[in-house]
LUMBAKE-591364 format. One record per residue (C-alpha): x negated, z negated, y negated. Coordinates in steps of 0.001 Angstrom, whole numbers, plus 500000, padded with zeros to 6 digits. Layout:
REM residues N
XZY;...
END
This chain:
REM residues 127
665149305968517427;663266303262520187;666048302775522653;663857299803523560;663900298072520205;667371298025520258;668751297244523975;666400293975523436;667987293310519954;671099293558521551;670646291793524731;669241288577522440;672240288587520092;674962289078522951;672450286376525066;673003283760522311;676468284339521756;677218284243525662;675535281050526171;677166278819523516;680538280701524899;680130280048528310;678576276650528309;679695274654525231;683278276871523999;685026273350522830;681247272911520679;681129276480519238;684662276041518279;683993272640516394;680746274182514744;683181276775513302;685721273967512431;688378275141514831;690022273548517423;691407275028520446;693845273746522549;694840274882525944;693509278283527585;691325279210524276;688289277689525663;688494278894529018;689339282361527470;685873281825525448;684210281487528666;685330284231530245;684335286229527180;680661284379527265;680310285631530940;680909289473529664;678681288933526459;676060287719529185;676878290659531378;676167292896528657;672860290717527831;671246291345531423;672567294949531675;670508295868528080;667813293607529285;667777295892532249;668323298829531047;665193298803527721;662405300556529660;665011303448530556;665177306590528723;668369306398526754;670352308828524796;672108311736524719;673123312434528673;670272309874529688;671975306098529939;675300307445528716;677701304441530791;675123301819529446;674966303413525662;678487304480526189;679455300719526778;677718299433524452;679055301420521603;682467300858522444;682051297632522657;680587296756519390;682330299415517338;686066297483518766;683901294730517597;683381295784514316;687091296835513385;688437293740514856;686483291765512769;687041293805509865;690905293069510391;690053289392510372;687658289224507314;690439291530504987;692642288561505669;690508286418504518;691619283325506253;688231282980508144;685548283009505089;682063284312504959;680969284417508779;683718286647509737;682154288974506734;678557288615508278;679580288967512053;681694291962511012;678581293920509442;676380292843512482;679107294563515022;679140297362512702;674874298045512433;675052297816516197;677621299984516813;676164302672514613;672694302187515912;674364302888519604;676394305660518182;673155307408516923;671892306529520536;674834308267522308;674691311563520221;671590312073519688;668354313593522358;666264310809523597;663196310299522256;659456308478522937;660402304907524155;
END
């Protein structure tokens, strides 16, 4: 697998995500049709600041060799991070409640978190 390919496909998504988090969390919430009151918002930028975290460190970290013991924190991370992803969206979407994006962010957590787990257990490769 390119390690590269996929710490900048990762680093973009978790870029986007921490942007609209950290500078706009009342907008992303009304794009979504939610409303937050309270510490929601500042709990959505506090969670933008580790999405962008995890944005520079992949950014960082795609010319590295990666896999098996090679990277293992920053794979390590990452798959933890987007397979707790996956399953808590998966609890939201099976109730339902949230519609179709839940579905759609759910099965994005899930492709990266078995892209890193191939990363983690397998010998690095050719970048």
């Amino acid at each position: 697998m390119n390690s590269k390919i996929l710490m900048v496909a990762s680093a973009a998504v978790m870029a986007a995500v921490g942007i609209a988090f950290s500078f706009a969390p009342e907008e992303t919430l009304a794009f979504f049709g939610k409303s937050a009151p309270g510490a929601v918002p500042v709990l959505l930028q506090l969670a933008g600041g580790l999405y962008l975290g995890f944005a520079f460190m992949n950014w960082t970290a795609k010319a590295s060799v990666l896999g098996g013991i090679y990277g293992r924190a920053i794979v390590l991370g990452n798959f933890l991070q987007f397979t707790m992803g996956a399953l808590t969206l998966l609890k939201a979407a099976s109730g339902n409640s949230e519609g179709i994006f839940v579905w759609v962010a759910a099965g994005g957590y899930a492709l990266f978190a078995v892209l890193f787990g191939v990363l983690l257990f397998s010998s690095p490769r050719g970048q």
